[in-house]
GUVORO-284753 format. One record per atom (N, C-alpha, C): residue number from 0; residue in one letter; atom name; x, y, z. Coordinates in steps of 0.1 Angstrom, whole numbers. Example, Ala and Ser with C-alpha at 12.3 -4.5 7.8 and 13.67 -1.06 7.14 Angstrom:
% GUVORO-284753
i,aa,at,x,y,z
0,A,N,132,-57,78
0,A,CA,123,-45,78
0,A,C,132,-33,78
1,S,N,128,-22,71
1,S,CA,137,-11,71
1,S,C,129,0,79
% end
This chain:
% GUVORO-284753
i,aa,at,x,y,z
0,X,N,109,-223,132
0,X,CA,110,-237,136
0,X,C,115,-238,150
1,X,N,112,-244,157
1,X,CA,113,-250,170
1,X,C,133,-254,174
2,X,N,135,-254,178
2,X,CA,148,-260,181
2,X,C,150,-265,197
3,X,N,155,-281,199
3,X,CA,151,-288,210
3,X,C,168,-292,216
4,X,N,178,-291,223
4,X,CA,188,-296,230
4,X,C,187,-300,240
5,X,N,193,-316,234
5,X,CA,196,-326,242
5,X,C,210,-321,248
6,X,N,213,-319,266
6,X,CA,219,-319,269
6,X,C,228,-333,278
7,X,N,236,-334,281
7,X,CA,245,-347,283
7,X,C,253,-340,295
8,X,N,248,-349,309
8,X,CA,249,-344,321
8,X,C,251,-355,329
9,X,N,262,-348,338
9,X,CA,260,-362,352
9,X,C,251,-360,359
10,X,N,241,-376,362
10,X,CA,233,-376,371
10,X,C,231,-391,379
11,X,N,227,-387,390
11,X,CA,224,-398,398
11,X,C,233,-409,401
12,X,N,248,-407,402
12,X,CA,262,-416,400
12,X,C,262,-417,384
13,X,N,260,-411,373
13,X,CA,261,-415,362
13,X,C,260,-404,353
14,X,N,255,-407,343
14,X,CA,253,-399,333
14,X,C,235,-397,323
15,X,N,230,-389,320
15,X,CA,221,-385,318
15,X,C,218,-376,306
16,X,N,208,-374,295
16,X,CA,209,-365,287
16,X,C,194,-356,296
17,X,N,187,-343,295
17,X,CA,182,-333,296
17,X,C,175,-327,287
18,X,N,164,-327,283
18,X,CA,155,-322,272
18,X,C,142,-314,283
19,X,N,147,-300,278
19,X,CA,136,-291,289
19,X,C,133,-296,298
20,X,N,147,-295,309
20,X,CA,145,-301,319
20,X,C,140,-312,328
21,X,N,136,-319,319
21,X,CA,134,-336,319
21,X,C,145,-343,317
22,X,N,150,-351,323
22,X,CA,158,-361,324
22,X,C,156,-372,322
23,X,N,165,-386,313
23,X,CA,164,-396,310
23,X,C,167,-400,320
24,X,N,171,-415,319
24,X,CA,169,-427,327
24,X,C,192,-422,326
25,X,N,193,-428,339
25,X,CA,206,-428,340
25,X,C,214,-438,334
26,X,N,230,-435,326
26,X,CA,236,-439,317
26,X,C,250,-444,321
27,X,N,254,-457,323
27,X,CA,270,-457,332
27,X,C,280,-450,325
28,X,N,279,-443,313
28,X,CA,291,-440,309
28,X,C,287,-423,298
29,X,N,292,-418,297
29,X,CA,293,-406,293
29,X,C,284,-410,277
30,X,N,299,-417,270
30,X,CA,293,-419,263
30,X,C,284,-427,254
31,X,N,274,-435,263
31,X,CA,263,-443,263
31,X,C,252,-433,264
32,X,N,253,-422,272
32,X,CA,243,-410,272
32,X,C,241,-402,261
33,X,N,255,-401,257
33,X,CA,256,-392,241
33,X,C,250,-397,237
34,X,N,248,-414,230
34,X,CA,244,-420,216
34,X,C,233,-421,222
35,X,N,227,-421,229
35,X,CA,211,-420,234
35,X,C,204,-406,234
36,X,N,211,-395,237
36,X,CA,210,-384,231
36,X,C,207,-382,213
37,X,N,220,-387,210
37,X,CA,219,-386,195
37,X,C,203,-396,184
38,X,N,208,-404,192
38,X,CA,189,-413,189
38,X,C,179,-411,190
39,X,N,176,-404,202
39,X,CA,168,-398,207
39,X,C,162,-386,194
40,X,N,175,-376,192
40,X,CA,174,-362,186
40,X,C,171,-370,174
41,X,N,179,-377,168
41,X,CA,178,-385,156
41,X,C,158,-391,155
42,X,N,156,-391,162
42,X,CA,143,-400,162
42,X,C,130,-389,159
43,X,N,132,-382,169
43,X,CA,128,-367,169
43,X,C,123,-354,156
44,X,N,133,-359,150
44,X,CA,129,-353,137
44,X,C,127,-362,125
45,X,N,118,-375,127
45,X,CA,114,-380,117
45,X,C,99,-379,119
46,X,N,95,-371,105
46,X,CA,80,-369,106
46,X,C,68,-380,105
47,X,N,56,-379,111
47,X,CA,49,-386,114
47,X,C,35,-387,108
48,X,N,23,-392,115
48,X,CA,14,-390,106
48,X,C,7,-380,115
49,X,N,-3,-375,110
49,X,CA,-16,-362,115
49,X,C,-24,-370,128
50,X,N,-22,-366,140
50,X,CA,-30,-372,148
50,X,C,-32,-362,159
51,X,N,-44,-366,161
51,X,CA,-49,-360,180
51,X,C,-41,-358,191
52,X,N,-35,-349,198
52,X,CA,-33,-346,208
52,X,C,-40,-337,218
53,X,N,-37,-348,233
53,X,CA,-44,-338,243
53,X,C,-28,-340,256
54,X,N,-31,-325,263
54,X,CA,-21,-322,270
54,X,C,-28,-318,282
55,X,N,-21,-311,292
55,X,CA,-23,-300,309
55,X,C,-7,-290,301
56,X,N,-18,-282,302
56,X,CA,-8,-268,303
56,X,C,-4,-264,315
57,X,N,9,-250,317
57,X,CA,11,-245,328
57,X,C,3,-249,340
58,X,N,-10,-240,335
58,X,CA,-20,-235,344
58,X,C,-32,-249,349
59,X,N,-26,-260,343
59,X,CA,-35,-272,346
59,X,C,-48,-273,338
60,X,N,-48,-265,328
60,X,CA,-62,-267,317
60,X,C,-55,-279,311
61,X,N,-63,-286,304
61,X,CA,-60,-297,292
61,X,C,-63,-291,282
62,X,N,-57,-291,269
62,X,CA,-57,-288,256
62,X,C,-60,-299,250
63,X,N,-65,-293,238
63,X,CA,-67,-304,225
63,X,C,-64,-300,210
64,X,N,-54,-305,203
64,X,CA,-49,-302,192
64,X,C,-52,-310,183
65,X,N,-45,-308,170
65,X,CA,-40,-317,158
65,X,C,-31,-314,155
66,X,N,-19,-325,156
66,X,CA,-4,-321,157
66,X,C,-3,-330,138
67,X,N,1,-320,130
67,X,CA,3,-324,115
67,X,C,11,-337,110
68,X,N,22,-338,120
68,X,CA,32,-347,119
68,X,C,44,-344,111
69,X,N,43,-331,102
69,X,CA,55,-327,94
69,X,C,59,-317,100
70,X,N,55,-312,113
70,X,CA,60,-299,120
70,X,C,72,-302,130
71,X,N,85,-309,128
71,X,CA,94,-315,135
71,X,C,104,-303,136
72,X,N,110,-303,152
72,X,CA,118,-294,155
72,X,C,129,-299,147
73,X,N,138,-289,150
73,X,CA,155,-287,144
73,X,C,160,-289,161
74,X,N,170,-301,163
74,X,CA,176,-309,174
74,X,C,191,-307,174
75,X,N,194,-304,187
75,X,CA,210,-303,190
75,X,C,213,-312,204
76,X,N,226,-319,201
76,X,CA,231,-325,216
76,X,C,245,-319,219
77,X,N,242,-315,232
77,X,CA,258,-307,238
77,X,C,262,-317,249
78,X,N,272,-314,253
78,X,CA,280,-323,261
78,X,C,288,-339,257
% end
């Protein structure tokens, strides 16, 4: 299984959570970032239904899947 951490960071005069190095939208308070972390993670592992995905990999190809919807990572938030 997958495992995905939200991390809880200052950013941009504020505060910010971090999910493989993507960043949210900036948060005035620490912990306003946490519980958007926690929702976020919380949201994250509620399974979905069977649908189509297309992506750009590394290398700039586009893929095409079928993502099952019951294959939800296992989620942590630090900071």
């Amino acid at each position: 299984m997958t495992k995905i951490t939200y991390e809880v960071v200052e950013h941009d005069g504020g505060w910010a959570y971090r999910v493989e190095g993507v960043m949210s939208e900036t948060f005035p308070s620490h912990d306003a970032a946490r519980k958007a972390a926690e929702r976020a993670a919380r949201e994250q592992g509620i399974p979905g239904e069977e649908t189509g995905i297309s992506y750009e990999d590394k290398d700039g190809r586009w893929r095409d899947e079928i993502s099952p919807g019951n294959d939800r990572p296992e989620t942590d938030v630090k900071g």
